[in-house]
C-alpha positions, 0 to 999 in steps of 0.5 A, a space after each residue: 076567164 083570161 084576160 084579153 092579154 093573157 090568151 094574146 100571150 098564149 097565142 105569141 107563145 105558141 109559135 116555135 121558131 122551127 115551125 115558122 114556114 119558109 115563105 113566111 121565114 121568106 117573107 120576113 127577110 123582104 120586110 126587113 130588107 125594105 126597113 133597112 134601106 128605108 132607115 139608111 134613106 131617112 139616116 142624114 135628115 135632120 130630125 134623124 140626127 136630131 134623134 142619134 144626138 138624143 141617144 147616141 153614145 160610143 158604147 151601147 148594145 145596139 147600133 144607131 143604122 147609118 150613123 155607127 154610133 150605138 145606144 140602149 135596146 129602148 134608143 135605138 128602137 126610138 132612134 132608128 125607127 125614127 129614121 125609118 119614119 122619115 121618108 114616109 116610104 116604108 111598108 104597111 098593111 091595107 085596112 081601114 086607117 094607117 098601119 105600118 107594122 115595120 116600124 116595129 122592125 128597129 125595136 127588133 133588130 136592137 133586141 137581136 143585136 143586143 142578145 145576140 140572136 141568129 136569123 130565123 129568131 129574127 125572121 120569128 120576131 118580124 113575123 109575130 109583130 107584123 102579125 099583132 100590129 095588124 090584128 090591132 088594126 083589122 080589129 079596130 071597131 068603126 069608127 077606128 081608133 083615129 076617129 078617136 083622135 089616136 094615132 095607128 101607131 098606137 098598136 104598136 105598144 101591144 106588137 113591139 112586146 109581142 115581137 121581142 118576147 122569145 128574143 129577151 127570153 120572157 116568160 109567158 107570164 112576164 110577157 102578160 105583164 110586159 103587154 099591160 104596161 106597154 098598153 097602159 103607157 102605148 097609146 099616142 096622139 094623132 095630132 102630128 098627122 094633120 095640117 102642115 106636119 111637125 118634124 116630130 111626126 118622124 119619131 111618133 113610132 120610135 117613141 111607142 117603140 121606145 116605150 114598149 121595149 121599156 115595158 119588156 124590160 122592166 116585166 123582165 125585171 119584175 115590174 108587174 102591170 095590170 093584165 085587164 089593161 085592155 078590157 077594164 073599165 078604164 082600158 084600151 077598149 074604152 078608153 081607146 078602141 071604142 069598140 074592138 073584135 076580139 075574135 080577130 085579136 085572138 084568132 089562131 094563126 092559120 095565116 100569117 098576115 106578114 103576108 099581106 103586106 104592102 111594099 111603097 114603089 112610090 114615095 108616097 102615103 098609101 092612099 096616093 100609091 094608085 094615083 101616082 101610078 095612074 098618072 105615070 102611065 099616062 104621062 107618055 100621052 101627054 109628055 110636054 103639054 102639062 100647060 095645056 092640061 086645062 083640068 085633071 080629076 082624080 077619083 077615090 074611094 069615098 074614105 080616101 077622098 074624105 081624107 084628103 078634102 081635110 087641111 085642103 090648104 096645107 095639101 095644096 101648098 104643103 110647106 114641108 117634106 111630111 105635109 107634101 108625102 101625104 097630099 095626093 094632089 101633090 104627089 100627082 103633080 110632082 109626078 106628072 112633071 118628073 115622071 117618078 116619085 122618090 124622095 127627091 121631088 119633096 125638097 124645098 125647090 120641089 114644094 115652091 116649083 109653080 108647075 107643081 102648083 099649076 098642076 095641083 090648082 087645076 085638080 079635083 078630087 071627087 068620091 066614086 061609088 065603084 072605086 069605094 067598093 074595093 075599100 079598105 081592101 085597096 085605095 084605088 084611083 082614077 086619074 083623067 086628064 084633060 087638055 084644052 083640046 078636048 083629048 082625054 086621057 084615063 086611067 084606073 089603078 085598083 092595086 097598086 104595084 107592092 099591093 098583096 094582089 099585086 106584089 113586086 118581085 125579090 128584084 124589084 124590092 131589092 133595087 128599091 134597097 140599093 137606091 136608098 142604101 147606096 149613098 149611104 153605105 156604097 154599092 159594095 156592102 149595099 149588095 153585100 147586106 142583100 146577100 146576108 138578108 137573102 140568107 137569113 134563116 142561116 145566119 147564127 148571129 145578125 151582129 155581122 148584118 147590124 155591122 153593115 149598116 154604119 156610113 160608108 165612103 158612098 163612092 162605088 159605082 
């Protein structure tokens, strides 16, 4: 019988670019809109340049986006994943632990730009690699594979392959191959997700992509891998998953599951998503009496609240931009005050502001049964707030706006683009790579797109 990796191959395979329907071709360029201007957003931090010096050279096939500079398919993907990471505000997938197919998306866009692909093979590459990154989630056994101490982005060493097959041209054998050797050499350490986080968490992603663009190139190159990596006695399956549902793995595409993914309005980790929007809500009820707020109680889904009971300390005081994206209490507060939640409440006067602080101190977070039930589905949330007075206010948020059951509109996504790649690239060619985006499937080669993307004068209006 095939191994588990070749009948994946087959089903990766088994998807022409001109039988790719048009609102998952739609979809695709959405997603890929949402991961540029997340990679331009995250472009000037520190851990970002930190990755472009790493890799950044005056030649290259591939563009570092926002920096212009340019590097190999593997160091881009590292690179520019990295700046995608950092914000924390890119896209993902509702299920049972994160996952943020997207991140593959700079692995792809280095592949296309180096081999020279048009749109709609683009738009097929984005497709496939949402759609195996979020297979490796859903059929993740229970406990998943955090539970095991792995990171989500793990999967990615199975998606990246599985993305740029048709792009580099792989045979379907040479494609077996190339997900064997990314299996083997993929997974990666949750470790950079707890506690106060190291800047390093930024390029966890880039380097599982680095890694797999490099397993595809060298089956390109004849490098052979072994094709039980993931069922063997000392593969994935054990040594990772623990258990896994093949049948989810490789069931064939009657859905695409691109089009269940989820867009962040808020600047935030996915479980706070519904929070934030609660307390925005309510914030007109109780503008200007934040210090009469006497105690706030957030209600989660039990899995939600579990994980934030954990590294209490650091959620309560989180002492870098990472450790504060991922405290709901945090975020709550931050946008109690401000009103919004972008990457502007997460600098260093934001994390010392003792309203913030005051706020989070008379917060409780509590598990409730009904919320619970609409997990992993959604992350609902239930924030009341109440004041000295005895006034109460509530609200519940069950799926948040960008949630799959509650998506945002082409309008909504593309202002969220405009606000992240205006000061990096000015108004102008902001709109300008919108319009090319917006014809994606009619675009013979994305080189014009990838040359959108360095730095700009910034100054338009």
């Amino acid at each position: 019988m095939p191994s588990v990796l070749e009948r994946l191959a087959d089903i990766v395979a088994g998807v022409p670019p001109e039988q790719l329907p048009d609102e998952v071709v739609h979809e695709a360029g959405r997603r890929l809109l949402d991961a540029i201007g997340c990679m331009l957003g995250g472009s000037a931090a520190g851990p970002v340049r930190a990755a472009f010096d790493a890799v950044g050279t005056t030649a290259g096939p591939a563009t570092l986006v926002g920096d212009g500079r340019r590097a190999s398919v593997a160091d881009a993907a590292l690179a520019n994943s990295t700046a995608l990471r950092y914000l924390d505000y890119m896209d993902g997938h509702p299920g049972p632990y994160p996952c943020h197919p997207s991140l593959l998306v700079p692995a792809v866009l280095a592949a296309a730009e180096s081999h020279r692909a048009g749109g709609r093979q683009l738009a097929l590459a984005i497709a496939l690699g949402y759609e195996v990154d979020i297979r490796m989630q859903l059929g993740s056994g229970d406990p998943d594979i955090t539970a095991h101490g792995w990171s989500g982005s793990t999967n990615l060493a199975v998606a990246v392959p599985s993305a740029v097959a048709g792009i580099f041209g792989l045979s379907r054998d040479e494609l077996v191959h190339a997900l064997a050797i990314a299996t083997v050499h993929g997974p990666t350490l949750g470790a950079s997700g707890r506690g106060q986080m190291a800047p390093s968490k930024s390029c966890v992603d880039g380097m599982v992509a680095q890694s797999a663009i490099t397993a595809a190139l060298l089956a390109r190159h004849g490098m052979r891998g072994k094709v039980t990596a993931f069922e063997g006695e000392d593969g994935f399956l054990n040594g990772v998953a623990g258990r896994f549902d093949e049948e989810v793995l490789l069931g064939p595409i009657d859905h695409f599951r691109i089009l269940d993914a989820y867009t962040k309005q808020y600047n935030a980790v996915k479980c706070a998503q519904s929070a934030v929007g609660s307390v925005v809500a309510l914030r007109e009820s109780v503008a200007g009496r934040w210090d009469e707020v006497d105690r706030i109680i957030l209600r989660l889904a039990e899995r939600d609240w579990r994980n934030q009971s954990d590294d209490v300390e650091a959620r309560r005081r989180p002492g870098n931009r990472d450790t504060a994206n991922h405290s709901v209490v945090y975020c709550l507060a931050a946008a109690a005050i401000d009103g919004h939640l972008q990457a502007e409440q997460f600098g260093p006067d934001r994390l010392a502001d003792p309203r913030i602080h005051a706020l989070i101190d008379r917060t409780v977070i509590a598990p409730d049964p009904e919320l619970t039930s609409y997990w992993p589905k959604a992350n609902p949330a239930s924030v009341e707030i109440r004041l000295r007075s005895g006034e109460t206010f509530t609200h519940t948020t069950i799926y948040f706006p960008g949630h799959p059951r509650n998506p945002i509109r082409d309008e909504e996504l593309e202002a969220k683009f405009r606000s992240l790649a205006t000061p990096v690239v000015g108004a102008e060619r902001a709109g300008t790579i919108v319009e090319q985006v917006r014809r994606l499937p009619e675009l013979t080669e994305v080189g014009g797109l990838l040359a959108l993307l360095s730095p700009g004068s910034g100054v338009e209006a």
